[in-house]
N, C-alpha and C positions, 0 to 999 in steps of 0.2 A: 160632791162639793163642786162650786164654779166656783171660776178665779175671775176676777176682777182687776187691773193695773190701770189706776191714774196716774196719769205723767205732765206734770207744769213744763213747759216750755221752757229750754237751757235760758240763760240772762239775752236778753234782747239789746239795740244800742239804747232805746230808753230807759230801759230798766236801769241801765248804769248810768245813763244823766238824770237819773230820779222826774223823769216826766210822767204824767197822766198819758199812757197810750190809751188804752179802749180800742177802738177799733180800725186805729190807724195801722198802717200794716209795716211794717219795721224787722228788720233781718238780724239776725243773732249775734252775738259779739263771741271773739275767739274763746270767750270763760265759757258761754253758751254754749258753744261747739263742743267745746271741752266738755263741759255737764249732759249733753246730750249723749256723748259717747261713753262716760263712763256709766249712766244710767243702764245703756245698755252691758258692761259689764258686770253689773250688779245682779240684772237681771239673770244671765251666765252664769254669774256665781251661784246663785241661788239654787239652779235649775229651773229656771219658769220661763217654760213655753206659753207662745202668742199663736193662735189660730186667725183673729182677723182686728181690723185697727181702725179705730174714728178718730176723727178730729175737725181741727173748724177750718175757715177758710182765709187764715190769715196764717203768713209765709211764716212767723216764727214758731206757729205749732207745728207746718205742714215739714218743718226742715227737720224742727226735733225729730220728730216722729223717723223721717226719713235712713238719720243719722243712725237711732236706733234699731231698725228691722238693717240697715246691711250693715251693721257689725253684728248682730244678729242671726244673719248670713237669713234674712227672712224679707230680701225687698219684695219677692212673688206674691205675699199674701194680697190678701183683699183689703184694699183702704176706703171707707166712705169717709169724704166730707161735709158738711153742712154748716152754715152760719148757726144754726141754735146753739152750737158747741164756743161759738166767738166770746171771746173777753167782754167782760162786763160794758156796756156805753156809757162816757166818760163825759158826753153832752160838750156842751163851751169847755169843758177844761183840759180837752182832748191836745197834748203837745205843748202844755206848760208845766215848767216846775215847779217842784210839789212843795220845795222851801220858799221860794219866790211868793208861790199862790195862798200860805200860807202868812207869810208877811202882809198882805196887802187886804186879805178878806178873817183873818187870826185860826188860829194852831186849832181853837172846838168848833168853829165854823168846817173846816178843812175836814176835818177829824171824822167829823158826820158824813162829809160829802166819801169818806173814804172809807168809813168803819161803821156806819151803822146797817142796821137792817131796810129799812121803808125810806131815807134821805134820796131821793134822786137828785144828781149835779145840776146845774144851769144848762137846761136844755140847746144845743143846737141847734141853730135857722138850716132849714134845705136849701138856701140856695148857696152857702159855705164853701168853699171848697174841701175843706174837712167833711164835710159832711155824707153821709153812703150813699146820698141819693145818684150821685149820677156814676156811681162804682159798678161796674160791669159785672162783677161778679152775684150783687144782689139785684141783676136788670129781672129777676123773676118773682120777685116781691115788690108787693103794692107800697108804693111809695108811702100811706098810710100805718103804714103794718113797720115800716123800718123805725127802728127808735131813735130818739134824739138823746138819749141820758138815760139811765140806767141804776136804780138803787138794786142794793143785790137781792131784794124780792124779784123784781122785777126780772133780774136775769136769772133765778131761779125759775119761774113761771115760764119761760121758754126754756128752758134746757130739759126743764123734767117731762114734757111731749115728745124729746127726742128719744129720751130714753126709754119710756114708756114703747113707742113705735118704733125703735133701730137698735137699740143697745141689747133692755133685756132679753128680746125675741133672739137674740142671737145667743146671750146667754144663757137663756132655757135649750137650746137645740146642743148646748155642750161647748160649745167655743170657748177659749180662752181669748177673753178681749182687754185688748188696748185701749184707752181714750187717751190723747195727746191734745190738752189743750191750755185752760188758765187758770188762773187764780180764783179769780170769781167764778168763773163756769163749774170749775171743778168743785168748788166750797159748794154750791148748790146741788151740785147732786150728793156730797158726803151729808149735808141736812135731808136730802129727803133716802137716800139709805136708813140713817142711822137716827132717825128723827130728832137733827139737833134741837136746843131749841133758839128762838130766833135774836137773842140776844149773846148767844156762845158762838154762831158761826162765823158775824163777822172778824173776831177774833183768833180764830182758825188760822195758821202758817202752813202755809203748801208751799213748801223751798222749790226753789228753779231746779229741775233735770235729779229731783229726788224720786225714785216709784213709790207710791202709796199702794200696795198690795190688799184687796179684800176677798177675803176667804167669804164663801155664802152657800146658803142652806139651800136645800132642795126649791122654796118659794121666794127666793132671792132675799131671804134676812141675814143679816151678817152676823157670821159669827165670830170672825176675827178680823183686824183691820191693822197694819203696822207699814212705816217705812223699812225701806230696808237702808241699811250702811255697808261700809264698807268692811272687807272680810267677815262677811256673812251675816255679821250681827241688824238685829229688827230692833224698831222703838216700836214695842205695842201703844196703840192709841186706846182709852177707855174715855167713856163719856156719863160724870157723873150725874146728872139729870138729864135722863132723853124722856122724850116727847113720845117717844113711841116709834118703830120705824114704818116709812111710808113705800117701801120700796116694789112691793107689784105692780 
């Protein structure tokens, strides 16, 4: 059996002023802190070892993560990061309120831009300062190739080449791996695990600094998938119409 632990980044500051982040890079709030470390006590609890840890390249996953390998007493491991693992792009709506932008553009306009499957937001102009174009940390990708906005197909179709090329190869060799990253990213790869289908995932709750634990078969098919709680207890997850799973 491989193990698999998806981890949502503890509450971010905009997570708690209910803004559109995306890939704006924004540092965790003291509940964050707090959820980051008790995740890692969950994990403890449980017994589940980490061999090696992804995530993306913005500060509120890089911190989770962090928080969790050294109460873990596991800072030594190996960490890769990569943008394909980054939070969904949130285009022009990147750093506005979510009741605000709601007010002003209405609640199934918004709705779409935040819960459907194929909606991308209102694209951001590169020359922004919001915008990743001139962000040091993506000087290695073609200004072309950086997105402007983001529906969660979209940030599916980049995250599942990470895993294909960086994740599973580590889970076939036997590792117990980590990803520490977001909402959307994470919801993308539980659709192409478990073949949601594409009207159930963006309904999908991945709670902040919760582990999403997946048990998986020898050809990386899942055979069990649950969070974990507190004093041991799991919520298994089942999914009554899949698609099939996509997960090699």
């Amino acid at each position: 059996m491989h193990r698999l632990i998806l981890l949502r980044h503890g509450q971010s500051r905009w997570n708690a002023e209910d803004r559109f982040t995306g890939w704006t890079d924004v540092g965790l709030t003291d509940r964050g802190i707090a959820e980051a470390r008790e995740a890692a006590g969950l994990l403890k609890d449980a017994g589940i070892d980490v061999d090696v840890a992804f995530t993306s390249v913005l500060s509120r996953a890089i911190e989770t993560l962090h928080l969790v390998l050294r109460d873990m007493d596991r800072l030594w491991l190996p960490v890769h990061k990569h943008w394909r693992l980054n939070e969904r792009h949130y285009g022009a709506l990147q750093g506005l309120n979510k009741a605000e932008t709601a007010e002003r553009h209405g609640a199934e306009q918004v709705f779409q831009w935040r819960r459907s499957w194929n909606v991308p937001p209102p694209p951001i102009e590169p020359d922004e300062p919001r915008s990743a174009v001139s962000d040091r940390r993506y000087a290695g990708i073609a200004k072309a190739n950086l997105p402007r906005g983001e529906s969660l197909k979209d940030t599916t179709d980049r995250v599942i080449p990470f895993w294909t090329e960086a994740i599973s190869p580590a889970l076939r060799l036997g590792a117990r791996v980590l990803v520490s990253a977001h909402g959307n990213s994470l919801r993308g790869l539980v659709k192409h695990l478990d073949g949601v289908a594409d009207q159930d995932i963006p309904l999908f709750e991945i709670p902040t600094g919760r582990p999403l634990v997946y048990e998986l078969g020898a050809d990386l098919t899942p055979l069990r998938r649950y969070f974990l709680g507190d004093g041991g207890t799991v919520e298994e997850i089942t999914w009554p119409d899949r698609e099939g799973s996509a997960a090699a």
